[in-house]
FIFI-327354 format. One record per residue (C-alpha): residue number from 1; residue in one letter; x, y, z. Coordinates in steps of 0.25 Angstrom, whole numbers. Layout:
ATOM  resi  resn      x      y      z
ATOM   NUM     a      X      Y      Z
...
***
This chain:
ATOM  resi  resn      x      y      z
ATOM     1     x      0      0      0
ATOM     2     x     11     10      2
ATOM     3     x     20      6    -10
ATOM     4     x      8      9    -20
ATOM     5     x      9     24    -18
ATOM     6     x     24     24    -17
ATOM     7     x     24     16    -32
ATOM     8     x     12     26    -36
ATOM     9     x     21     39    -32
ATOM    10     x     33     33    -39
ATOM    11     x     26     31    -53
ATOM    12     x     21     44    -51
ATOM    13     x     35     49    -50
ATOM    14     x     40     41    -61
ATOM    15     x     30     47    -69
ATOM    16     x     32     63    -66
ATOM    17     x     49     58    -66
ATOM    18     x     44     53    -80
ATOM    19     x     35     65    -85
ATOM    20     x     46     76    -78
ATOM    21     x     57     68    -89
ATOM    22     x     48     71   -100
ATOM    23     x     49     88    -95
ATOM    24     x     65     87    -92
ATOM    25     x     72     78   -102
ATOM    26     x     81     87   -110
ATOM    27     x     73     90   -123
ATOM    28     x     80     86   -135
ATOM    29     x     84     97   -147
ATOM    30     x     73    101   -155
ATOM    31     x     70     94   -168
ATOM    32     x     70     99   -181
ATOM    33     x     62    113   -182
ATOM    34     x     48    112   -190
ATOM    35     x     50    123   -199
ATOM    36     x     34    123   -198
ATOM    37     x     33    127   -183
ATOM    38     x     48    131   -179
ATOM    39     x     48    146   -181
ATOM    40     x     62    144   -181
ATOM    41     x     61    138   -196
ATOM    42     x     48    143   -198
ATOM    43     x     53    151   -213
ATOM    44     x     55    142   -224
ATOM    45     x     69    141   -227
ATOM    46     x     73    144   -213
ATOM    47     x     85    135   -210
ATOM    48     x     85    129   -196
ATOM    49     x     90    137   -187
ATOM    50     x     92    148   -193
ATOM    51     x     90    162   -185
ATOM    52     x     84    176   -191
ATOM    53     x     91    187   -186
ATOM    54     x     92    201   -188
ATOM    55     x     77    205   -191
ATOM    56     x     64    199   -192
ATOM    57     x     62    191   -206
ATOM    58     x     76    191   -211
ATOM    59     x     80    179   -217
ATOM    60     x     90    167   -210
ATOM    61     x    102    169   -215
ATOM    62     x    111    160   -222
ATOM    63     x    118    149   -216
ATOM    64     x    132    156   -215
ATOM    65     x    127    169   -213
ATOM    66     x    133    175   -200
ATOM    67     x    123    178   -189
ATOM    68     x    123    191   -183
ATOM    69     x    131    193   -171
ATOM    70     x    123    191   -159
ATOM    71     x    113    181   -164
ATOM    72     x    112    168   -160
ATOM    73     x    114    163   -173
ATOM    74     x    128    169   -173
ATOM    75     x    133    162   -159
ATOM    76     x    133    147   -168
ATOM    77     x    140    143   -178
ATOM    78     x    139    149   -192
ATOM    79     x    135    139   -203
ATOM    80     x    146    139   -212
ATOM    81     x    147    145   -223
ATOM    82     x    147    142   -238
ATOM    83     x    154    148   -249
ATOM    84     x    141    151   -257
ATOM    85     x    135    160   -244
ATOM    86     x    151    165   -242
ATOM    87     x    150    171   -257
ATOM    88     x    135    175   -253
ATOM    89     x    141    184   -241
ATOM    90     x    153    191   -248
ATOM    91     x    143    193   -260
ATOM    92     x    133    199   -249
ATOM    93     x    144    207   -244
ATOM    94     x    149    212   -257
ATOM    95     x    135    217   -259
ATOM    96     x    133    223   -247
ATOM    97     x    142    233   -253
ATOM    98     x    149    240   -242
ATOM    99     x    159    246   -251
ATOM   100     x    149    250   -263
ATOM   101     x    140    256   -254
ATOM   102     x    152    266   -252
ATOM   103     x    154    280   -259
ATOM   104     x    166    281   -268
ATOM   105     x    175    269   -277
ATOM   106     x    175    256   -270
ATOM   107     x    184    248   -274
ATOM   108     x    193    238   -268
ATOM   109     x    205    233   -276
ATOM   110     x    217    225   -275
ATOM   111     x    231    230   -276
ATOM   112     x    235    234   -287
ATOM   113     x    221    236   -293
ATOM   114     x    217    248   -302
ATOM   115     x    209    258   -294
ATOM   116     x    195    260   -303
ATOM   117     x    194    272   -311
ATOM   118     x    191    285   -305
ATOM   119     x    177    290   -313
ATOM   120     x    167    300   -312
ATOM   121     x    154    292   -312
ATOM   122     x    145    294   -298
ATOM   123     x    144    278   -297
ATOM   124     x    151    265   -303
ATOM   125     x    153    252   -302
ATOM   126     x    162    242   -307
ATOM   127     x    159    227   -304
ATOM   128     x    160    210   -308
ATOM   129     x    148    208   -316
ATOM   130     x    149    193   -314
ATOM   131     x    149    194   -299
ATOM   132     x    145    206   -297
ATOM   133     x    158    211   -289
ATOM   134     x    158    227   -288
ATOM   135     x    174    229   -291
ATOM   136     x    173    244   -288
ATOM   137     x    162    255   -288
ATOM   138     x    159    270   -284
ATOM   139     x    146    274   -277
ATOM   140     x    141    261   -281
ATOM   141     x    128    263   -273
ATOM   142     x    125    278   -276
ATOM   143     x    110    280   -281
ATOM   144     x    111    286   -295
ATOM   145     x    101    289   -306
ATOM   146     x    104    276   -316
ATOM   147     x    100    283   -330
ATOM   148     x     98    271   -339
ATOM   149     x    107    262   -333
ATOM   150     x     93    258   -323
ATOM   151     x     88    251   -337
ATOM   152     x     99    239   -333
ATOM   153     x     87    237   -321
ATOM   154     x     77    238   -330
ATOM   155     x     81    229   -339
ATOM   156     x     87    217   -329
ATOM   157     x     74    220   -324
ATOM   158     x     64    219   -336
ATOM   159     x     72    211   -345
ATOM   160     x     67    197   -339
ATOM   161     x     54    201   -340
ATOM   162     x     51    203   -354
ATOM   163     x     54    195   -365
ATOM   164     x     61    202   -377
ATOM   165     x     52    197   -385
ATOM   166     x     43    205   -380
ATOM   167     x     35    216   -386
ATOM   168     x     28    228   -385
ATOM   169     x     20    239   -392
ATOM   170     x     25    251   -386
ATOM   171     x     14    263   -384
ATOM   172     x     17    280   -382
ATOM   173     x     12    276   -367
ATOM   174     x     24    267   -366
ATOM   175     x     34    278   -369
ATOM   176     x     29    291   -360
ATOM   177     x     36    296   -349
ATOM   178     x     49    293   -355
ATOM   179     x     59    301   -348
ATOM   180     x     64    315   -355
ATOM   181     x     78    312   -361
ATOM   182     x     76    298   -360
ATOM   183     x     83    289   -367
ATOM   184     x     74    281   -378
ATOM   185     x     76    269   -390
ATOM   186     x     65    274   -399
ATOM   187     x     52    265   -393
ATOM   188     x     39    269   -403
ATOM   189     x     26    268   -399
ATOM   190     x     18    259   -407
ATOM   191     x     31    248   -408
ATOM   192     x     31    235   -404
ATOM   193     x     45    232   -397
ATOM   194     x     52    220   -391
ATOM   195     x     59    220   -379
ATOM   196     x     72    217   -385
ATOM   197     x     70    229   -394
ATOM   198     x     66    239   -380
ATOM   199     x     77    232   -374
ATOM   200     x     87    236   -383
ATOM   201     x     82    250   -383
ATOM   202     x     86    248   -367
ATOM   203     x     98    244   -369
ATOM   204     x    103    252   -381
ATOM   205     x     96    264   -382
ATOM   206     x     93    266   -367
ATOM   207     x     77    268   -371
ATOM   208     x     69    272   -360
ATOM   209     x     57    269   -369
ATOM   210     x     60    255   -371
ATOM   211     x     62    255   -356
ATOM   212     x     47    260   -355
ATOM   213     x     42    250   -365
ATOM   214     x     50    240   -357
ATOM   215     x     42    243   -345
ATOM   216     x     29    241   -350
ATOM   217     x     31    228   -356
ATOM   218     x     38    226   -341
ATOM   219     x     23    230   -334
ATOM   220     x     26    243   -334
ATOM   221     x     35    255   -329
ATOM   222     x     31    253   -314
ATOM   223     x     32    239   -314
ATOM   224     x     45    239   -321
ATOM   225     x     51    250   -311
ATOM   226     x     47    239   -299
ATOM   227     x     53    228   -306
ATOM   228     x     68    236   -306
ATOM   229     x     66    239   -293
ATOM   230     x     64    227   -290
ATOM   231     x     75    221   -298
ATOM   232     x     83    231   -292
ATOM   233     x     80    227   -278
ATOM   234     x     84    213   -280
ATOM   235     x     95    215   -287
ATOM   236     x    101    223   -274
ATOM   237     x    102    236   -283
ATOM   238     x     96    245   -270
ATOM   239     x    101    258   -275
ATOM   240     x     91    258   -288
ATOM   241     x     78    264   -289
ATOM   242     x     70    265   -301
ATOM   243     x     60    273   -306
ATOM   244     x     60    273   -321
ATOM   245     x     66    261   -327
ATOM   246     x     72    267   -339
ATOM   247     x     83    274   -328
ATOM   248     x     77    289   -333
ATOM   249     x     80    297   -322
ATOM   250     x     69    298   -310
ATOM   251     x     69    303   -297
ATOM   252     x     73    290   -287
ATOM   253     x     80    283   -298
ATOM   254     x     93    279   -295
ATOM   255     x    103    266   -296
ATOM   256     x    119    265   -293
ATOM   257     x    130    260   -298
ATOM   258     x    130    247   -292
ATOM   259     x    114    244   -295
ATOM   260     x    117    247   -310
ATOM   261     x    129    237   -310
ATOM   262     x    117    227   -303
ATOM   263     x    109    229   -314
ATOM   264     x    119    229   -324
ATOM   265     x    125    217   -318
ATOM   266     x    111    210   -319
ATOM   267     x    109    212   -332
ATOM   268     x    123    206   -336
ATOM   269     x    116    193   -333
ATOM   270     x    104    194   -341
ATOM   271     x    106    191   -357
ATOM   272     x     96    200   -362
ATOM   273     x    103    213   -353
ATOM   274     x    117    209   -360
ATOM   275     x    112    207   -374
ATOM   276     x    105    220   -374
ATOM   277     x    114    228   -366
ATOM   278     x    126    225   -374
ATOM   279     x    119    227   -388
ATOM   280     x    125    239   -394
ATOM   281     x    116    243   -406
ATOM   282     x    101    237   -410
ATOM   283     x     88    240   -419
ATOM   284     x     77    246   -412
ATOM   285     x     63    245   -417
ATOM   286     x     56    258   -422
ATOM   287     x     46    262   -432
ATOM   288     x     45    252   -443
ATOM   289     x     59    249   -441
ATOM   290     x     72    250   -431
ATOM   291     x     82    259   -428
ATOM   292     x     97    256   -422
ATOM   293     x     99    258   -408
ATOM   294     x    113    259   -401
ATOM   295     x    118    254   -386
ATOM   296     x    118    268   -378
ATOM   297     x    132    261   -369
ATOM   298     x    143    268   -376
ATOM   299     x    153    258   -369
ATOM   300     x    145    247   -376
ATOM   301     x    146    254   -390
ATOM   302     x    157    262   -391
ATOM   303     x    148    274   -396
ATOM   304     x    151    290   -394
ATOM   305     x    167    287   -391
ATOM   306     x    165    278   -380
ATOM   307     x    174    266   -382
ATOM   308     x    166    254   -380
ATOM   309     x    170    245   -369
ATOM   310     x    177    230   -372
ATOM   311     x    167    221   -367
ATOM   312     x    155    229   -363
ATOM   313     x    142    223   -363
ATOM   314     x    134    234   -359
ATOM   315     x    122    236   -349
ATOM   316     x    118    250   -349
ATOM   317     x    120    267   -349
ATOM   318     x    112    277   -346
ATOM   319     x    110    291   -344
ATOM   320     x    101    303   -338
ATOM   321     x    103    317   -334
ATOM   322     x    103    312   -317
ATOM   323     x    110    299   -319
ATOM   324     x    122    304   -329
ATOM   325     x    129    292   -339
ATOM   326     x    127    280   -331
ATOM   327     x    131    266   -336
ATOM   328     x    131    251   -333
ATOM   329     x    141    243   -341
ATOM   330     x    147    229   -340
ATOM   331     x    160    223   -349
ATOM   332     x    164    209   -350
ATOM   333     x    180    206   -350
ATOM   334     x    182    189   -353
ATOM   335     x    174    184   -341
ATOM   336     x    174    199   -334
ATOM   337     x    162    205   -334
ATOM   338     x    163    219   -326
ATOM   339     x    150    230   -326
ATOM   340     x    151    245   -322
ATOM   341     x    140    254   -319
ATOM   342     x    144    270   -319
ATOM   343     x    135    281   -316
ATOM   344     x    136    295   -319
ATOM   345     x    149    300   -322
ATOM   346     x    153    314   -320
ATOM   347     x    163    316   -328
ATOM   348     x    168    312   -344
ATOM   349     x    154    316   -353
ATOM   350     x    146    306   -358
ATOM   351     x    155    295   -361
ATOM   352     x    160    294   -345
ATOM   353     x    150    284   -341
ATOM   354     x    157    273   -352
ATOM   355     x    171    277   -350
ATOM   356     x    169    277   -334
ATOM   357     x    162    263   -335
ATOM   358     x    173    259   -345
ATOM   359     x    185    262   -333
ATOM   360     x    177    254   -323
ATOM   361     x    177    241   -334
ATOM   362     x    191    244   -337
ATOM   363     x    193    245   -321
ATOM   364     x    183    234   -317
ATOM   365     x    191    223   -328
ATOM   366     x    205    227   -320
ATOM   367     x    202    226   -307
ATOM   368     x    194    215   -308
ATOM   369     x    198    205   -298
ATOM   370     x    205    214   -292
ATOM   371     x    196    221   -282
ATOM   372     x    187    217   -273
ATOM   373     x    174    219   -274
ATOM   374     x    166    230   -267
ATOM   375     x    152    224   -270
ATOM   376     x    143    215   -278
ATOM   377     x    133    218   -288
ATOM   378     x    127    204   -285
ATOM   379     x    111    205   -280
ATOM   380     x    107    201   -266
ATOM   381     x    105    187   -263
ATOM   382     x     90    183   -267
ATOM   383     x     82    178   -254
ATOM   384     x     83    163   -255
ATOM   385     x     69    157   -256
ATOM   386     x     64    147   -244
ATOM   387     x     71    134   -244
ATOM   388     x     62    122   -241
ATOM   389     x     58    119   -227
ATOM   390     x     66    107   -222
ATOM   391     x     68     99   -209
ATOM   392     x     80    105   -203
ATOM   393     x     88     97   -193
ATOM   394     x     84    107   -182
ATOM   395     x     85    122   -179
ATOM   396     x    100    126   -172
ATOM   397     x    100    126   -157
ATOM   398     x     91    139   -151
ATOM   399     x     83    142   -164
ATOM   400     x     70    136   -160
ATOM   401     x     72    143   -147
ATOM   402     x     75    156   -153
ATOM   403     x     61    154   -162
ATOM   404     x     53    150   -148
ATOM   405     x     56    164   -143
ATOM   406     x     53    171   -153
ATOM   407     x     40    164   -157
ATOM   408     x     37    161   -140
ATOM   409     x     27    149   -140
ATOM   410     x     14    152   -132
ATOM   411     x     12    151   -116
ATOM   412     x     18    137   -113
ATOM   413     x     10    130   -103
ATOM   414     x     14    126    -89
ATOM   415     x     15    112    -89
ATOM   416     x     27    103    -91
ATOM   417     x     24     98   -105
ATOM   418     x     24    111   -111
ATOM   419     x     35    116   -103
ATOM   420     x     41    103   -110
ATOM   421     x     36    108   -125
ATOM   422     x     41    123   -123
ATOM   423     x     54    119   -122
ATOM   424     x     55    110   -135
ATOM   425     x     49     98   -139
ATOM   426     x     52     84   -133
ATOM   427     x     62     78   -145
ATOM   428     x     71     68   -149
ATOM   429     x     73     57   -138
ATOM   430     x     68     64   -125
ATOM   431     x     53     61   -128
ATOM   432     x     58     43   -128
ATOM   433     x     68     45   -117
ATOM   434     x     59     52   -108
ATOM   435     x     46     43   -111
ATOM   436     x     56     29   -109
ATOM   437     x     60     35    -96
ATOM   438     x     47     36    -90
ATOM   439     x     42     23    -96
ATOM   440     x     54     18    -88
ATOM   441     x     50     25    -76
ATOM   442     x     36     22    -76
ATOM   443     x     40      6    -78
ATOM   444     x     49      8    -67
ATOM   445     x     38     14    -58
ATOM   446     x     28      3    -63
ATOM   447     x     38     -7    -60
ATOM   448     x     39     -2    -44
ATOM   449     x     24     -3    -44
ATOM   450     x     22    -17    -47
ATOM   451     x     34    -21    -39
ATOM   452     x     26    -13    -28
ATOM   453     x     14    -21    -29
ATOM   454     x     19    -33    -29
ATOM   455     x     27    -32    -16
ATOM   456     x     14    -27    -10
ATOM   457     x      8    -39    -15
ATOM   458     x     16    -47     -7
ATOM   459     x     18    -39      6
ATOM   460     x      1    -41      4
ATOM   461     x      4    -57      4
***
């Protein structure tokens, strides 16, 4: 009689021994983050463990990329680095442009290096048209009215939209509003064109009225006006904002040096820029019949006693009475591509914007491989669109409780199993452990029970 409520008291304890091991075993790490619930990995693309720092909705960063000092992410170790993001730093660095965002020449050459000519124009640059290196420049970044040399945006811009094939019956509405002093190729009313005619009037005559006509077949002036701006933002060109797309001079519209060279540089890749670009003289149609038209780029022709350049494959002049002679020109030397840009000389006539842009080929070819780069024409990195949602191995150690606070769950309740939940779920080999040590337990306990009976039994004998 008085062993019963001794066995009955130590089953109970065995079974408040085995609950409170179910509360106290160490839990084991957390399992692989559900990108469905973990706010942690929540984005699509979000690589486990990766930390957003520096402002609300900025993007991870890169595995590689330094964190910032004081973070958490910058106590462990950096993921190392491969060459393909190493090359993406420097060119991030190069077009961070530290140096071209400078007044003056920068330039930084090797011993022994020619210095770059000394020239009148406001702005100039001289860079690599394959990679883009800037190898020297003055005031690369000075906003500037851009005179024609803005029809280099739009055409990288417009050109992939229409095919060349393309046709149009011009009207008189078409042609109105056409800048005083502007520049034209002839466009009639009442015509039917190609684009690969108006195009050439671009590119050889500098026609503002094929520009127009352009535009309409493009959706319009307004819509075509977005569309370089656009263009222009994405190529990292900031200092451009345009307004007529012809480059006729308007209030607000201005480029630089350096987004010229972008759009020039842009263009080198397309086919279509080159071949029209470097065509020197073509037949423009007109009223029952054509008429000869001749490239505008002196440096390209050889017209008017300018000496053509060796080489030149053209890209684009211009002129009004705000901008002054402004030009963008690229020459080819063996497997050496280099392309100026040079605005508003301000001295030499006429002819200073070709013999300026000549010195800084003649310059460019010399030194090249010679200097070090003081920037890159090269376009921001495209954002990378969201990669695939997979089952990552786990989130790196503090991640999950970093989310926690800042997503705080709701009010735990006060009893052991959600004290027990709050702090992580029950994984890996805890949860068998604890439940085989408490079967054991309450075996144990069963055991001392019988054993308890049947020694009463026979005291009871």
């Amino acid at each position: 009689m008085i062993i019963r409520p001794v066995t009955r008291s130590a089953l109970s304890g065995t079974v408040a021994l085995a609950a409170g091991l179910l509360v106290l075993l160490p839990v084991s790490p957390p399992a692989a983050a559900d990108s469905r619930t973990d706010p942690a990995v929540r984005a699509p693309g979000l690589p486990a463990g990766a930390v957003i720092a520096g402002f609300p909705g900025a993007p991870p960063a890169a595995p590689g990329t330094p964190a910032p000092s004081g973070s958490a992410a910058a106590s462990r170790p950096a993921a190392p680095t491969t060459p393909g993001r190493a090359a993406a730093s420097l060119d991030a660095a190069a077009r961070d442009g530290s140096l071209l965002r400078r007044s003056g020449v920068q330039v930084r050459p090797a011993r022994g290096t020619p210095a770059p000519p000394e020239l009148s124009a406001l702005s100039w640059l001289v860079a690599d048209a394959r990679t883009g290196e800037v190898l020297a420049a003055r005031d690369a970044h000075r906003p500037l009215p851009p005179a024609s040399t803005l029809k280099t945006l739009f055409a990288i811009t417009t050109l992939p939209r229409l095919s060349e094939h393309a046709k149009r019956l011009v009207t008189d509405e078409e042609l109105d509003d056409i800048g005083p002093g502007s520049s034209t190729v002839g466009v009639v009313p009442g015509v039917r064109y190609e684009a690969a005619d108006l195009w050439r009037g671009v590119f050889l005559s500098s026609g503002n009225d094929a520009v127009r006509v352009l535009s309409e077949m493009n959706g319009g002036l307004d819509a075509t006006v977005k569309q370089m701006r656009d263009k222009a933002k994405l190529l990292g060109a900031r200092d451009t904002h345009v307004v007529s797309p012809d480059g006729y001079d308007a209030p607000g519209q201005v480029s630089s040096a350096y987004d010229l060279a972008v759009f020039g540089r842009t263009g080198l890749a397309s086919p279509d820029f080159v071949r029209y670009s470097s065509t020197v003289d073509a037949e423009f149609p007109g009223y029952g019949g054509t008429f000869g038209i001749m490239n505008t780029n002196r440096l390209l022709t050889g017209a008017d006693g300018v000496e053509a350049y060796p080489g030149l494959i053209g890209v684009k002049n211009g002129y009004t009475t705000e901008a002054g002679y402004t030009l963008i020109a690229a020459a080819r030397h063996g497997d050496r591509t280099l392309l100026v840009t040079v605005m508003n000389p301000q001295w030499g006539g006429v002819h200073a914007v070709y013999e300026e842009a000549r010195e800084l080929l003649d310059w460019g070819f010399k030194a090249q491989g010679r200097v070090t780069p003081v920037g890159s024409l090269r376009p921001p990195p495209a954002p990378l669109p969201p990669r695939p949602t997979v089952e990552a191995a786990g989130p790196e150690p503090g991640v999950v409780e970093k989310a926690v606070r800042a997503h705080p769950p709701s009010p735990a309740p006060a009893s052991p199993a959600a004290r027990a939940a709050e702090s992580g779920p029950v994984t890996g080999t805890v949860l068998p452990v604890a439940f085989i040590g408490a079967a054991a337990l309450a075996a144990l306990a069963l055991f001392l029970v019988r054993r308890g009976r049947g020694r009463g039994a026979e005291s009871g004998h």
